[in-house]
VOMI-749324 format. One line per 10 residues: number of its first residue (from 1); their letters; for each residue x, y, z of N, C-alpha, C, O. Coordinates in pm, whole numbers, plus 50000, padded with zeros to 5 digits. Example, Ala and Ser with C-alpha at 12.3 -4.5 7.8 and 13.67 -1.06 7.14 Angstrom:
1) as) 51319:49431:50780:51230:49550:50780:51320:49670:50780:51424:49668:50846 | 51285:49775:50708:51367:49894:50714:51290:50003:50787:51341:50114:50804 $
END
This chain:
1) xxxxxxxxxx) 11674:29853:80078:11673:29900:79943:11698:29779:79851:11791:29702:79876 | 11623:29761:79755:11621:29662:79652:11783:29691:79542:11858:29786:79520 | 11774:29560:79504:11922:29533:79400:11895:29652:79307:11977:29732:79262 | 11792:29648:79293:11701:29762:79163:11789:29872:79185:11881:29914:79114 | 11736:29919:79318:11758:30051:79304:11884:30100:79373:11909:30218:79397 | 11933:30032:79391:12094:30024:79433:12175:30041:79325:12265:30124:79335 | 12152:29932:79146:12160:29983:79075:12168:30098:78965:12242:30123:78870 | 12021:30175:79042:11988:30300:78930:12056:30383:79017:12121:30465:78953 | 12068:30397:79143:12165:30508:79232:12295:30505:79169:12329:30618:79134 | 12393:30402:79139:12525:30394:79074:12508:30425:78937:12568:30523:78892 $
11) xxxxxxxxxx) 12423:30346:78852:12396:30446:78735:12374:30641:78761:12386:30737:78685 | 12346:30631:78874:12287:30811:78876:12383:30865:78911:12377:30987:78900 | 12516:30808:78966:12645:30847:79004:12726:30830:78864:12782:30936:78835 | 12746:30742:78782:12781:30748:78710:12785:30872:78622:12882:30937:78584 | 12628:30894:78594:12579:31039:78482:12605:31171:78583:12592:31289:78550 | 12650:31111:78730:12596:31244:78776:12750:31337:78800:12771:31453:78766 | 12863:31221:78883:12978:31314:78903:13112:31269:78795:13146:31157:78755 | 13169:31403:78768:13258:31433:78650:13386:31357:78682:13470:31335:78594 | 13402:31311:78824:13571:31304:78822:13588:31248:78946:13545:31287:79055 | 13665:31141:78916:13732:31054:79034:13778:31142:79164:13871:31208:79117 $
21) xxxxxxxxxx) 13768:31169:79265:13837:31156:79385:13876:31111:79523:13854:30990:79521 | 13919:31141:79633:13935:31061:79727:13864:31077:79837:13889:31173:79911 | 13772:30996:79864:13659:30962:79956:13685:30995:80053:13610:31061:80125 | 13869:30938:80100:13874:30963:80294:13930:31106:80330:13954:31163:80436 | 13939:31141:80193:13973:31307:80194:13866:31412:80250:13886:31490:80344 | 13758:31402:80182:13640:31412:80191:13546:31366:80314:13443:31423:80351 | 13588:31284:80353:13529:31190:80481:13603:31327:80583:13555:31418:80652 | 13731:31285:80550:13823:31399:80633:13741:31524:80685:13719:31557:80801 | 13704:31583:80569:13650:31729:80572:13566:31708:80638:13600:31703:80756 | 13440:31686:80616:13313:31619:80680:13333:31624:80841:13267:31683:80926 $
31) xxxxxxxxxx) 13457:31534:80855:13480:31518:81018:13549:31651:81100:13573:31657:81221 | 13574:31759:80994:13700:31862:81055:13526:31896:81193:13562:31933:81304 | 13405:31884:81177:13317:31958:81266:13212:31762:81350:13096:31724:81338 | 13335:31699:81423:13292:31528:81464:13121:31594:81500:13027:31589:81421 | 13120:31642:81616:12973:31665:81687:12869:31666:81550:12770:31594:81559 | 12886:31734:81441:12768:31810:81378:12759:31664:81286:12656:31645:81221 | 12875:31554:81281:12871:31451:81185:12802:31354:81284:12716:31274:81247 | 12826:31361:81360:12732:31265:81471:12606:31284:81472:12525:31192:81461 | 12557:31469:81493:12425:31448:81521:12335:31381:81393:12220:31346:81418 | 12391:31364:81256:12338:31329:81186:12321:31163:81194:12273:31101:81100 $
41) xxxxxxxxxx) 12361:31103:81306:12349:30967:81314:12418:30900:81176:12360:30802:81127 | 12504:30935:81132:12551:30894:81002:12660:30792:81042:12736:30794:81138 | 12645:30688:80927:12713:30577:80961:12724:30519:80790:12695:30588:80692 | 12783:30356:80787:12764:30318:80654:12893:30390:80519:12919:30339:80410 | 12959:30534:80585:13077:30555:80450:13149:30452:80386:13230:30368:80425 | 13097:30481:80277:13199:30454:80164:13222:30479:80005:13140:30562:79965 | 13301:30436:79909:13310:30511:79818:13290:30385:79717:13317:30264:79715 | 13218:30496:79622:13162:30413:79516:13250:30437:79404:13287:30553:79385 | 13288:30348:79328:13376:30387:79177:13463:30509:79164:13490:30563:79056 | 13510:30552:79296:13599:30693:79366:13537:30770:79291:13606:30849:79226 $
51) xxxxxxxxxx) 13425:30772:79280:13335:30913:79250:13250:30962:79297:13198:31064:79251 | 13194:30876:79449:13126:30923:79522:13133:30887:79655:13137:30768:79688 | 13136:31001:79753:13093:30933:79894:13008:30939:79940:12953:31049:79949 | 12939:30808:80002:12794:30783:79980:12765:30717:80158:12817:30608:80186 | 12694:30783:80251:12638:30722:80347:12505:30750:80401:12435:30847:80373 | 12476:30641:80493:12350:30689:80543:12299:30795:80691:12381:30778:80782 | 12237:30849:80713:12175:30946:80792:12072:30893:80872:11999:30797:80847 | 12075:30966:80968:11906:30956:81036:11879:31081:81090:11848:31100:81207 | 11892:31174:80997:11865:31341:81076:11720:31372:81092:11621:31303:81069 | 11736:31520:81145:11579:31559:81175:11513:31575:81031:11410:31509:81012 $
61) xxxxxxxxxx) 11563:31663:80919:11508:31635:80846:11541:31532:80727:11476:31543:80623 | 11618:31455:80737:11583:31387:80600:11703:31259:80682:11806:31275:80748 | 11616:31117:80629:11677:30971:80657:11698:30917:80560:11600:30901:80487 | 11837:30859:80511:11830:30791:80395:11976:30796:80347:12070:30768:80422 | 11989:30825:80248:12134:30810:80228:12178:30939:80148:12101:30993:80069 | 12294:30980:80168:12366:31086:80061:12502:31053:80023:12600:30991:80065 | 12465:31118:79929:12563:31089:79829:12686:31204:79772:12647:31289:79692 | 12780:31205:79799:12884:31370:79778:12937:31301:79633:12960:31183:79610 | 12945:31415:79546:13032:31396:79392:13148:31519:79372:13115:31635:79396 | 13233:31498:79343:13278:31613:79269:13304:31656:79124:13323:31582:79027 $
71) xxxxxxxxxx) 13302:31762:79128:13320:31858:79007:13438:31880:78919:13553:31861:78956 | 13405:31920:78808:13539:31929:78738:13576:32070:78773:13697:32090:78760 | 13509:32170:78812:13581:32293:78914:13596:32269:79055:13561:32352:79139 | 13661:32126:79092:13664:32128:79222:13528:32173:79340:13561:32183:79458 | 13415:32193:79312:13309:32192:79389:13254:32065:79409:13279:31970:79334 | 13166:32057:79525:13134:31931:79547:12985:31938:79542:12947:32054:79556 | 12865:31829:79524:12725:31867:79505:12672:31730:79599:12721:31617:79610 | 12581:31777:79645:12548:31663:79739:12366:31608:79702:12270:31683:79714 | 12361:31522:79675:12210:31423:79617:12190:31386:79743:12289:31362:79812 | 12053:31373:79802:11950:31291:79877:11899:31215:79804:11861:31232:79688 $
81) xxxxxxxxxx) 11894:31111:79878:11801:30947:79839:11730:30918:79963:11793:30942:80066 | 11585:30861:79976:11537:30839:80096:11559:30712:80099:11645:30659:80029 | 11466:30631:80201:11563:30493:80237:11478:30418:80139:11473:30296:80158 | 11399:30472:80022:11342:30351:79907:11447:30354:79782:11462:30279:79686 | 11507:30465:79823:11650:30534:79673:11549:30617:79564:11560:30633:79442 | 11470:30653:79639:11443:30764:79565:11460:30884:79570:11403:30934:79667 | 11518:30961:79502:11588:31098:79524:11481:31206:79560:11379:31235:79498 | 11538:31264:79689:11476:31393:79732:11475:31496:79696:11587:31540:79722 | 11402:31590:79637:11437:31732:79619:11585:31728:79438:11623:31647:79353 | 11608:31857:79475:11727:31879:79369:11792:31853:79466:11762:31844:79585 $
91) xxxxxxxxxx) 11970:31829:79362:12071:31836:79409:12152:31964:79450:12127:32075:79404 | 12242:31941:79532:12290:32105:79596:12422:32077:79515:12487:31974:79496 | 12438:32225:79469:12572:32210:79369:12669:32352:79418:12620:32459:79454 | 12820:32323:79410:12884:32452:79385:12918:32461:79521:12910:32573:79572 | 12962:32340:79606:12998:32407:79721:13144:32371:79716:13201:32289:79644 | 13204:32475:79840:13352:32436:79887:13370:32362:79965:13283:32313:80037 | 13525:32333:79965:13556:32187:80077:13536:32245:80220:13521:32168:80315 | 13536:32371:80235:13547:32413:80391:13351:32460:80414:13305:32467:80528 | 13287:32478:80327:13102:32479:80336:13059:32327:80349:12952:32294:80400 | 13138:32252:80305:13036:32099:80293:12926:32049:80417:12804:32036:80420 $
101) xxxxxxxxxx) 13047:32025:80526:13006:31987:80675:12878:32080:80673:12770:32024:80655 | 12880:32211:80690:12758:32294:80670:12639:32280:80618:12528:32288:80671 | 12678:32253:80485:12561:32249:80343:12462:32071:80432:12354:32028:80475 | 12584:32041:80411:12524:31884:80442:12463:31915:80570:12345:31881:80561 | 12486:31963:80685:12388:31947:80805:12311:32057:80801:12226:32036:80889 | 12292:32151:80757:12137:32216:80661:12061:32127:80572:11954:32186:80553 | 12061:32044:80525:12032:31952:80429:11967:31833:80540:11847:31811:80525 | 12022:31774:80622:11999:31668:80688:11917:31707:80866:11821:31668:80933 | 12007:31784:80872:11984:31820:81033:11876:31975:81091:11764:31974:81142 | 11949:32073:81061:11910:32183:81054:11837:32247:80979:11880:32234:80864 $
111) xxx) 11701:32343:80986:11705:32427:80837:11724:32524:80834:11711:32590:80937 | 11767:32584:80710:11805:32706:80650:11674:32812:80739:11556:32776:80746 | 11723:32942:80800:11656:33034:80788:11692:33200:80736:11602:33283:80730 $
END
């Protein structure tokens, strides 16, 4: 991924999440289900301007990087970027800390039926 667009991703974090929080908290959650964080081949965590946790994937459906923000109602929304940083699809909004692990491996791994 170019300086470019490494750039406009942190600008897009900037406009995108409302409110500082803690990444390894979040990392935490993510891991309460290790197997389902593995199958996503995910590697690379870390936190950007504590407003986002941001790593990369290699799932069945989608490779590239995501990005978790939170909300000023405590929900969390999760952005796809493919590996050029260009954003996939909409963003998923309005989830809880105990749906994330879920949302995210529907999103990456699994699909919705």
């Amino acid at each position: 991924m170019t300086s470019e667009k490494i750039r406009e991703i942190s600008d897009y974090i900037d406009k995108e999440a409302c409110r500082e929080f803690d990444a390894k908290e979040t990392y935490q959650q993510l891991y309460s289900k290790p197997v389902v964080v593995g199958s996503w081949g995910a590697h690379g965590f870390s936190s950007i301007k504590d407003k986002a946790l941001v790593f990369q994937v290699n799932g069945l459906l989608h490779k590239g990087t995501v990005i978790i923000t939170l909300g000023w109602e405590d929900l969390y929304s999760i952005h796809l970027f493919d590996k050029e940083g260009e954003q996939v699809g909409e963003s998923t909004t309005g989830i809880y800390c105990d749906m994330l692990t879920d949302v995210v491996d529907e999103l990456v791994e699994t699909e919705r039926y």
